[in-house]
N, C-alpha and C positions, 0 to 999 in steps of 0.2 A: 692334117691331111684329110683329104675324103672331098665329095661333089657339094660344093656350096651354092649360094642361090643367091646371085644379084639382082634386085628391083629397082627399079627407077621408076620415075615420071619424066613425061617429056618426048621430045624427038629427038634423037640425033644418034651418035653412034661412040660407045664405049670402046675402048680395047685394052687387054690387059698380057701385063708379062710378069717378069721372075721366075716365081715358080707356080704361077697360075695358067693354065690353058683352055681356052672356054669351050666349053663342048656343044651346048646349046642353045639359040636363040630364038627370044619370041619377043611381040611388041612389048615395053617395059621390067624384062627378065631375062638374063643371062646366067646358064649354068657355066660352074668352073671349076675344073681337077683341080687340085692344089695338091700339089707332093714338096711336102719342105725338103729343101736338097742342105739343111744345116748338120755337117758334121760334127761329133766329137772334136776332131781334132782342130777344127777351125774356128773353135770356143774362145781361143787365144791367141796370142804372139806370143811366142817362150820369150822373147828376149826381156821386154819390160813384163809380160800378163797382163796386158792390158786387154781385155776381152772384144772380138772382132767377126763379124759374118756382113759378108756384101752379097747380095743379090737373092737374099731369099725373103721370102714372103711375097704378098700380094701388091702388085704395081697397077692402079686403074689410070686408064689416061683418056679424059672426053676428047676422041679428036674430030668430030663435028656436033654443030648443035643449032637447032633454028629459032633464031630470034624471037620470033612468035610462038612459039613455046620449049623454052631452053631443058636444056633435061638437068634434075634437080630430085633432091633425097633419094640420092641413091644410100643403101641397104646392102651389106653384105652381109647373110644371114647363113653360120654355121650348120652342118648336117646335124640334121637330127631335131632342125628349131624352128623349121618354116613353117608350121602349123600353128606355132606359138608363138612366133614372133612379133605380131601385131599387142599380144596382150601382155607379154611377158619380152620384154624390149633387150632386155640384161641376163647375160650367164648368171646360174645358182653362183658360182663358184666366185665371180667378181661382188655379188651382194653380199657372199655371205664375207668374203676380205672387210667389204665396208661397217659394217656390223659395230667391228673397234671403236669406230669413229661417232663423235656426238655431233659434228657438225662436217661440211665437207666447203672447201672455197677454192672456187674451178677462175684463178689466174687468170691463167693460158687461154685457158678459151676464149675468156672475155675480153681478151687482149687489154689488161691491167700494167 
């Protein structure tokens, strides 16, 4: 939760929902409230436990954009990291997870 900071390049126009409400905008930057509306209790189904939350987090959706210059790398960069986020790209907290690992092989992304 807290005021995050969307950047882009490009022209066009973002919009975002869930639990993001954008407060404000300027050419290639959009601020946005985020309050996670995830409950305790909606962790789960009692029936199986199978763990479950609809509708929270952040939803960005480009619903215009101009061909001649499409909007593209967009950033959404946590409070507290827009000063560093050009140099320091990654949470401490996600490098220091990788740490374990001697090598890392990104599938998905690569669409393998």
């Amino acid at each position: 939760s807290g005021r995050y900071v969307v950047t882009y390049d490009g022209d066009g126009e973002i919009d975002f929902g869930m639990d993001a409400q954008p407060n404000a905008f300027q050419k290639g930057r959009i601020d946005i409230d985020l309050s996670l509306t995830c409950k305790a209790q909606c962790w789960f189904d009692k029936k199986t436990w199978d763990p479950y939350c609809t509708d929270n987090g952040i939803a960005a959706t480009v619903r215009s954009t101009n061909p001649a210059n499409p909007i593209r790398n967009i950033r959404i960069i946590m409070p507290g990291f827009f000063a560093v986020h050009e140099t320091e790209p990654f949470h401490p907290w996600f490098l220091k997870n990788l740490e374990r690992f001697s090598f890392l092989r990104f599938m998905n992304w690569g669409q393998t």
